[in-house]
DSSP file (Angstrom, degrees, kcal/mol; ACC not computed):
  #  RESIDUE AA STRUCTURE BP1 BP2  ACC     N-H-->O    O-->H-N    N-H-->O    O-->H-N    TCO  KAPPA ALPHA  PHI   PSI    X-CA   Y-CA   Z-CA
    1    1 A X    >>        0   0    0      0, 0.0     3,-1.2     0, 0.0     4,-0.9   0.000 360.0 360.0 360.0 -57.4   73.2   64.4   41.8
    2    2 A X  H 3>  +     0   0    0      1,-0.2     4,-0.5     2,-0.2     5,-0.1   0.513 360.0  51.9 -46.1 -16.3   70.2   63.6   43.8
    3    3 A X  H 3> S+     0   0    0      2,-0.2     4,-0.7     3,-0.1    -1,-0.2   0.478 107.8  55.1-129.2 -11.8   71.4   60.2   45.1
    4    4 A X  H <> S+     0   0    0     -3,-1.2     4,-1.0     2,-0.1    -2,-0.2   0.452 109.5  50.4 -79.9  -4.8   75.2   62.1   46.5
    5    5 A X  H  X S+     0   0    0     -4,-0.9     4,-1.6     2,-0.2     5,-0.4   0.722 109.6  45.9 -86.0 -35.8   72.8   64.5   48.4
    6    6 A X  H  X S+     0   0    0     -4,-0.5     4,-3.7    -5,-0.4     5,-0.4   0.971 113.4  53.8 -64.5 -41.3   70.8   61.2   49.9
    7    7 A X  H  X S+     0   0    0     -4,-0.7     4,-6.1     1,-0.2     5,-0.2   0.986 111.7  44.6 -46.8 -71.5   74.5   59.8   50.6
    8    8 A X  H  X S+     0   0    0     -4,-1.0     4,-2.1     1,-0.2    -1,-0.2   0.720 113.6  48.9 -42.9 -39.0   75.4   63.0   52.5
    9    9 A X  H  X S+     0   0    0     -4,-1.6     4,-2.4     2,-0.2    -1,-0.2   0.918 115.1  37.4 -67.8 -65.3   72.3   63.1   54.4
   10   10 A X  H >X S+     0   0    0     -4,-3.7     4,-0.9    -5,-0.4     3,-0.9   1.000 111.8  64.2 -61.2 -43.5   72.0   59.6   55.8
   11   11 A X  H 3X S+     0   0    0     -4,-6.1     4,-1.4    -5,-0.4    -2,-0.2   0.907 113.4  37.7 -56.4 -47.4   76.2   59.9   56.1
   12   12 A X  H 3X S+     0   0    0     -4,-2.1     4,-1.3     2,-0.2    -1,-0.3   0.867 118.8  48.8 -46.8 -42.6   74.9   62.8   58.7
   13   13 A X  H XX S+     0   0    0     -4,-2.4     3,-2.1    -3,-0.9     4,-1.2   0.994 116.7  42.2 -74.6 -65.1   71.9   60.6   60.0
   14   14 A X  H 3X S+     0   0    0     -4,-0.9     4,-0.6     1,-0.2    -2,-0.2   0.457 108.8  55.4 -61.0   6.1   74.0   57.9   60.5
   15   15 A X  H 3X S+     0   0    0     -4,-1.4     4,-1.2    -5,-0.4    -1,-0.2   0.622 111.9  46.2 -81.8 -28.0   76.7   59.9   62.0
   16   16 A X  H <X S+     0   0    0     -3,-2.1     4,-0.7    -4,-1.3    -2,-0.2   0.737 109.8  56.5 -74.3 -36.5   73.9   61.2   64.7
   17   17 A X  H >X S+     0   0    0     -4,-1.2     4,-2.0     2,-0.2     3,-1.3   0.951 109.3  42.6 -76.0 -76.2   72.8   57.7   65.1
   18   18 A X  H >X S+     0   0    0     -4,-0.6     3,-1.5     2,-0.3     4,-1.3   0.898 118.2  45.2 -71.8 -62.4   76.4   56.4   66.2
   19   19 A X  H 3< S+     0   0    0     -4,-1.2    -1,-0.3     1,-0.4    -2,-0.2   0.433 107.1  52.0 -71.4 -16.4   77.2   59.3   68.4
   20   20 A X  H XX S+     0   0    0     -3,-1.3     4,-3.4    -4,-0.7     3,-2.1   0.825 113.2  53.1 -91.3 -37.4   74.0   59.4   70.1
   21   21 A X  H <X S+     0   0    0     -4,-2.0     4,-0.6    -3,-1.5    -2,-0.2   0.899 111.0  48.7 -54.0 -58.4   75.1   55.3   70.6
   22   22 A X  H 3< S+     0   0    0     -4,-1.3    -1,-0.4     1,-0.2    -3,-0.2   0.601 111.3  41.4 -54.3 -28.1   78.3   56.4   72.0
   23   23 A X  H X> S+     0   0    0     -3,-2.1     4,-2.4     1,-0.2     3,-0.8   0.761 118.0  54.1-111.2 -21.3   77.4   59.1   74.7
   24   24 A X  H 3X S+     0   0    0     -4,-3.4     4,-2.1     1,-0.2    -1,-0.2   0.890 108.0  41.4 -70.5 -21.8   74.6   56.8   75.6
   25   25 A X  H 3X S+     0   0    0     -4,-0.6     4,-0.7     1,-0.2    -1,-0.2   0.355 114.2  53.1-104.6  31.6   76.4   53.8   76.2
   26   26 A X  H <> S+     0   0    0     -3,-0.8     4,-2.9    -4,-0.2     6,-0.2   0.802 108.7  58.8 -94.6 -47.6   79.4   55.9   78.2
   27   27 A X  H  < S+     0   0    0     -4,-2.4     7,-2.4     1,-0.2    -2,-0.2   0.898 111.1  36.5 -28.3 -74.9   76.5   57.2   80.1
   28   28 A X  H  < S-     0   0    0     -4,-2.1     7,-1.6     5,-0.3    -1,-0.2   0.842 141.0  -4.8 -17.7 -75.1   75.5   53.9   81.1
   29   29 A X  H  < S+     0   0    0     -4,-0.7    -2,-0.2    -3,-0.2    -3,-0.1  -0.021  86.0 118.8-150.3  23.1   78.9   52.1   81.7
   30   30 A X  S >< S-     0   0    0     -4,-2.9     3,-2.4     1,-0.1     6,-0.3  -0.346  91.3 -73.1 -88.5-179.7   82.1   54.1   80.8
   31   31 A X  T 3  S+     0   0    0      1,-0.3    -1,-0.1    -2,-0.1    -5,-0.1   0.581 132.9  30.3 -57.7 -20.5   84.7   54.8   83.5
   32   32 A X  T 3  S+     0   0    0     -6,-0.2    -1,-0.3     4,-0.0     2,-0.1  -0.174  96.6 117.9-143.7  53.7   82.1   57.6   85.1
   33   33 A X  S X> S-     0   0    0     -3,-2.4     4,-2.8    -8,-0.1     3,-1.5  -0.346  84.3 -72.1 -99.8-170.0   78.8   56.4   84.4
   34   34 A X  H 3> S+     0   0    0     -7,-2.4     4,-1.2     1,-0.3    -5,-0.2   0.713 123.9  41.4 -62.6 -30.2   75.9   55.3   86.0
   35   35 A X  H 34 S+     0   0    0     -7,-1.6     4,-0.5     2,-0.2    -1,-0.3   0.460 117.3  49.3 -93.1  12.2   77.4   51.6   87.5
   36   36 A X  H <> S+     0   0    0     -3,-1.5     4,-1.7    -6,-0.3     5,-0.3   0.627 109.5  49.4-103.5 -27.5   80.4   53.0   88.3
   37   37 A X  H  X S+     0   0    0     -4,-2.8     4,-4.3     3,-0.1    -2,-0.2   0.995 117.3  45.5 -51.3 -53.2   78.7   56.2   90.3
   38   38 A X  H  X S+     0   0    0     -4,-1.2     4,-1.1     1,-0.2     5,-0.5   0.992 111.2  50.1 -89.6 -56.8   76.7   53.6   92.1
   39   39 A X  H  > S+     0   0    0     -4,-0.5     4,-1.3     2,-0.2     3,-0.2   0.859 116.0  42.8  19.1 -77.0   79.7   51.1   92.8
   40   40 A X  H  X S+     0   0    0     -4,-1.7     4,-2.2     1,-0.2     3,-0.4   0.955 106.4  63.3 -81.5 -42.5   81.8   53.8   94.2
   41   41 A X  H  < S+     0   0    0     -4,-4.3     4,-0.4    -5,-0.3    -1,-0.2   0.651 108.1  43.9 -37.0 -35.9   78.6   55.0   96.0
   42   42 A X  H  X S+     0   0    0     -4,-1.1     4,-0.8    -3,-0.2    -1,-0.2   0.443 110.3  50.8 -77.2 -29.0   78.7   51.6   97.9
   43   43 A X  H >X S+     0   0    0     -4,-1.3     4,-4.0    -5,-0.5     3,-3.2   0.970 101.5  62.7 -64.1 -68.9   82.1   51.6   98.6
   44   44 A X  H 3X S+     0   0    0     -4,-2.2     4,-2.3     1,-0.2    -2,-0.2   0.767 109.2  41.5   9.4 -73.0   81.6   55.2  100.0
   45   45 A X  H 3> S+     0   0    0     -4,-0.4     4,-1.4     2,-0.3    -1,-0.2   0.671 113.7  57.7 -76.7 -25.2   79.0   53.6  102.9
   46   46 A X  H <X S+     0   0    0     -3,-3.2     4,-1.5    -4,-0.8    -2,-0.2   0.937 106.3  43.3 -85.9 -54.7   81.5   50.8  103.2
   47   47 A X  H  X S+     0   0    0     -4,-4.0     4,-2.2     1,-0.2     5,-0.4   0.870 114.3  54.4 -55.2 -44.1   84.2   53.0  104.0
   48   48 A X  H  X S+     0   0    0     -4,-2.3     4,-1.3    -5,-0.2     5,-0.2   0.940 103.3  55.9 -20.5 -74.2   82.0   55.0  106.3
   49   49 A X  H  X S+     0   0    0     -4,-1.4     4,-2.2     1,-0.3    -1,-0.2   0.894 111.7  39.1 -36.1 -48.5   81.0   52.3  108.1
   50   50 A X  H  X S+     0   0    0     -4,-1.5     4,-3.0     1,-0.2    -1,-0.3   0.901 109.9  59.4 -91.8 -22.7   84.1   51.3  108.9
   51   51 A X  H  X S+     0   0    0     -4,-2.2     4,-0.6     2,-0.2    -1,-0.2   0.603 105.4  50.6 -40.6 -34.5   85.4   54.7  109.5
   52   52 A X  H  X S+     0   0    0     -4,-1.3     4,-0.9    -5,-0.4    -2,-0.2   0.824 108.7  51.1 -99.6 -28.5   82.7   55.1  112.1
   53   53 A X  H  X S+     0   0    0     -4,-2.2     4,-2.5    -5,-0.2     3,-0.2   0.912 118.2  45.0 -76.0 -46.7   83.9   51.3  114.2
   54   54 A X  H >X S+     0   0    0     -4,-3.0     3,-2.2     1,-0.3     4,-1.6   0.914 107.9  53.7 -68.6 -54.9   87.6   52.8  114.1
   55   55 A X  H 3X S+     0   0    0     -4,-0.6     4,-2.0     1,-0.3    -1,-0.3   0.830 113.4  41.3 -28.1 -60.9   86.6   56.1  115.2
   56   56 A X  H 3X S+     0   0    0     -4,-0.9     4,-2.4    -3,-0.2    -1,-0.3   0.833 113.3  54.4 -89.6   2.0   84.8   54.5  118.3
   57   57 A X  H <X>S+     0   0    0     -4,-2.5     4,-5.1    -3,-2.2     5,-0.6   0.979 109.7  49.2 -55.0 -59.4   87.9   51.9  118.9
   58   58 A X  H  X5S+     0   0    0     -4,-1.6     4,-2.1     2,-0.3    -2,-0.2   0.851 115.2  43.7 -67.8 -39.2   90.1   54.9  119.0
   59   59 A X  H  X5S+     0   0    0     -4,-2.0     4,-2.9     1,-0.3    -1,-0.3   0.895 117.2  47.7 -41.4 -58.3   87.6   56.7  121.5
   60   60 A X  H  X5S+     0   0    0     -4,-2.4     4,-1.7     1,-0.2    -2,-0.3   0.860 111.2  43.4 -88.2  -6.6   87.5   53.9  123.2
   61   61 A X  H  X5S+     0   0    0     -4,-5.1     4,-0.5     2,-0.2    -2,-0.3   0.788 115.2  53.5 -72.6 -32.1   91.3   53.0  123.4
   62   62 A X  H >X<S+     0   0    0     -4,-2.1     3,-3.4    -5,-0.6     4,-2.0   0.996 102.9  56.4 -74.6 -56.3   92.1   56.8  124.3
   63   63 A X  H >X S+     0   0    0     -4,-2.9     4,-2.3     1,-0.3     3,-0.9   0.911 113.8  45.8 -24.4 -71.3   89.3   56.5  127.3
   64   64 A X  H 3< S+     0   0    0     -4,-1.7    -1,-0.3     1,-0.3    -2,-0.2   0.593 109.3  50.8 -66.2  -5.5   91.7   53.6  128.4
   65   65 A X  H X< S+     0   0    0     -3,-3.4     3,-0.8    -4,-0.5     4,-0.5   0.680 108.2  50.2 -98.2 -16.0   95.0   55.2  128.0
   66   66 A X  H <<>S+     0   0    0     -4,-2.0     5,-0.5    -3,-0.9     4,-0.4   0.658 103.7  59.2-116.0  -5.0   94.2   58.1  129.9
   67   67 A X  T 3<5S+     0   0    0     -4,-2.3     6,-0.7    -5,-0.3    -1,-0.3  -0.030 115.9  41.3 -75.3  35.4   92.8   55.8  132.9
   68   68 A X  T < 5S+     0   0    0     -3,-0.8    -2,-0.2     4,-0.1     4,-0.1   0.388 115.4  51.7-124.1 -19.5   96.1   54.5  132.9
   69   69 A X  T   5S+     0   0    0     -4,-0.5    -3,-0.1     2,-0.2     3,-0.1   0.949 115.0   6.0 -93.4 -90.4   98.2   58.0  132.3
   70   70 A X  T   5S+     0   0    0     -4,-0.4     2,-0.6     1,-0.2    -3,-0.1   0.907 128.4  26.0 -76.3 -52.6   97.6   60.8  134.5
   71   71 A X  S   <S-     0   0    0     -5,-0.5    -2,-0.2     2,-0.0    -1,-0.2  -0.955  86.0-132.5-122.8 111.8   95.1   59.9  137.6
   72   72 A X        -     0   0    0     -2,-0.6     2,-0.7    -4,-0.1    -4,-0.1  -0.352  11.6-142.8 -55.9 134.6   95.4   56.3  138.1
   73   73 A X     >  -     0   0    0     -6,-0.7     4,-2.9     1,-0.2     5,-0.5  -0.742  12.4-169.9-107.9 100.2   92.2   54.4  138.4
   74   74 A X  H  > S+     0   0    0     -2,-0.7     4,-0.7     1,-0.2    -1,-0.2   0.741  80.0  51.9 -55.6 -18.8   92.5   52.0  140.7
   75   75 A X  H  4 S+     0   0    0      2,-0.2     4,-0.5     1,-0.1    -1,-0.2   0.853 113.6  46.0 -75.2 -41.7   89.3   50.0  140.2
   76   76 A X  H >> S+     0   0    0      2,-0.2     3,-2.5     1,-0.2     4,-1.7   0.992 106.6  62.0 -70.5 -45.0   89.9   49.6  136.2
   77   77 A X  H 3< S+     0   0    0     -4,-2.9     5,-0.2     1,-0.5    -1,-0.2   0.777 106.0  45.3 -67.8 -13.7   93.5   48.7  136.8
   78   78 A X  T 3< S+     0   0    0     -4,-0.7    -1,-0.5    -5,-0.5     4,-0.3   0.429 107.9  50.4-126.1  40.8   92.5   45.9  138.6
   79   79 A X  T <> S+     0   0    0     -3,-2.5     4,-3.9    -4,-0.5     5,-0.2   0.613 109.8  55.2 -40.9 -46.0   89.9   44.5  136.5
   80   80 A X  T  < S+     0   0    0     -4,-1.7     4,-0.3     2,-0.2    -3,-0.2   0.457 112.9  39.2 -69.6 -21.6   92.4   44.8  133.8
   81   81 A X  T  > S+     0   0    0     -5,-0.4     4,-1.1    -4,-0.1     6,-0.7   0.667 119.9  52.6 -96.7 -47.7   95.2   42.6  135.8
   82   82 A X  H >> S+     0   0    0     -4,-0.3     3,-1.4     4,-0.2     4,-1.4   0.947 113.2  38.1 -31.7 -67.4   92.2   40.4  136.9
   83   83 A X  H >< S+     0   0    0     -4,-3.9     3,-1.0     1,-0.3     2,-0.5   0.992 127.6  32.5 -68.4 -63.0   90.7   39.8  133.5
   84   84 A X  H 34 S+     0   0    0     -4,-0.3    -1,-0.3     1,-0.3    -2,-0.2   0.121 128.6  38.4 -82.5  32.2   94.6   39.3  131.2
   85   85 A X  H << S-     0   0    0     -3,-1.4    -1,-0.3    -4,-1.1    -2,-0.2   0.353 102.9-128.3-145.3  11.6   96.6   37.7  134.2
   86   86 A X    <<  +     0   0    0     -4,-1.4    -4,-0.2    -3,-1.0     2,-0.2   0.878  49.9 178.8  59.0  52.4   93.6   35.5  135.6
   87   87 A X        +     0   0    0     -6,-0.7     2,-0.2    -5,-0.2    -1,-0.2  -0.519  12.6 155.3 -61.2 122.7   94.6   37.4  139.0
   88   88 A X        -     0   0    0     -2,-0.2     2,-0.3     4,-0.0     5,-0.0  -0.680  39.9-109.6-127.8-144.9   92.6   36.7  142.6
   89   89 A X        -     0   0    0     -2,-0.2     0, 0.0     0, 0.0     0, 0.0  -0.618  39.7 -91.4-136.9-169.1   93.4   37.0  146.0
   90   90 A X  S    S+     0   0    0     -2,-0.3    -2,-0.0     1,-0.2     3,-0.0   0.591 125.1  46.2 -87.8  -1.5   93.9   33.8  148.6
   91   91 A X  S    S+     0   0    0      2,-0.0    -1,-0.2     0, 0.0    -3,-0.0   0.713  98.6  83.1-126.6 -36.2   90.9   33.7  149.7
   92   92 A X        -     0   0    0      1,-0.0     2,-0.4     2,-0.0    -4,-0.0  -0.096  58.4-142.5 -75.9 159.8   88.5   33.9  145.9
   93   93 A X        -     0   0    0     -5,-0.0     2,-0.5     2,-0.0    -2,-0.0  -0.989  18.0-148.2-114.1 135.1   87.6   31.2  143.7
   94   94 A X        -     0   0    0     -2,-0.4     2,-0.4    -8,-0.1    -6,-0.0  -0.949  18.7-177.0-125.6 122.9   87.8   32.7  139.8
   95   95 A X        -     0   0    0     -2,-0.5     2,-0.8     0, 0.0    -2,-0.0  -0.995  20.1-136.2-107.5 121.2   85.2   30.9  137.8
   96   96 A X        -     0   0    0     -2,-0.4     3,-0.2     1,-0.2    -2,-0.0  -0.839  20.6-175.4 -91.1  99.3   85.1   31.8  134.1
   97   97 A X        -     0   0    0     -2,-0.8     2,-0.4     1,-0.2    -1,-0.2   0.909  65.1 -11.1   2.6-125.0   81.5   32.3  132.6
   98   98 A X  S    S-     0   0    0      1,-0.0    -1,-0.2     0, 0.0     0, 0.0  -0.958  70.5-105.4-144.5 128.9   81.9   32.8  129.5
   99   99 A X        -     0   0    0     -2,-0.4     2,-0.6    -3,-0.2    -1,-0.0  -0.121  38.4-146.6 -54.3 135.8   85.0   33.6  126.9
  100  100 A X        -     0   0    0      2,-0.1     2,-1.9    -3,-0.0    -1,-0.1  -0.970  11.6-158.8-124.4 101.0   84.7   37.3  125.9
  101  101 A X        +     0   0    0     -2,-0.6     2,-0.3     2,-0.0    -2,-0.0  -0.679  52.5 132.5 -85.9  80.8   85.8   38.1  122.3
  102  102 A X        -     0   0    0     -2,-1.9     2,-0.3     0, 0.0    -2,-0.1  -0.958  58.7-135.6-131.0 166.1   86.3   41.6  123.4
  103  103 A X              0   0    0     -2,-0.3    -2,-0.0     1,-0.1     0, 0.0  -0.920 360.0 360.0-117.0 143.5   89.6   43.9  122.7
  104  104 A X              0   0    0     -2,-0.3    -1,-0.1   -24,-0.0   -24,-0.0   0.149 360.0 360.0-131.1 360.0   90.7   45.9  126.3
């Protein structure tokens, strides 16, 4: 009798044992644990990041559509044939400086 009550007891201690195993190591590394929080947490910043260059592209691409739209600006619109049609007049010499990775 005594040695099915020891059974029962460790089956409970080693039932505690395994469960405590389980929640710990889901804790850890299951599908919403601690490396997949921090993971997605980095993604997060990544997407941010990049969230925050389109955001000022589109700012700055609206700034340019609407010197184009309503009240012409003459001064940008010819930089803007200058710089993408390599444009002058009869009388300039157009020297290029230096190649400009820029988007207009």
């Amino acid at each position: 009798m005594k040695v099915f009550e020891i059974l029962k007891n460790k089956k409970l201690f080693f039932f505690q044992i395994f469960l405590t195993f389980y929640m710990g190591i889901n804790l850890i590394g299951g599908e919403r644990g601690l490396i997949s929080y921090f993971e997605k947490k980095n993604y997060e910043k990544k997407l941010s990041i990049k969230n925050s260059k389109l955001k000022k592209n589109l700012a700055l691409t609206e700034h340019k559509n609407k010197l184009l739209s309503e009240n012409l600006d003459f001064d940008y619109l010819e930089t803007l044939y200058r710089t993408k049609l390599k444009f002058g007049k009869k009388n300039e010499i157009l020297i290029r400086l230096k190649k400009r990775n820029k988007i207009c």
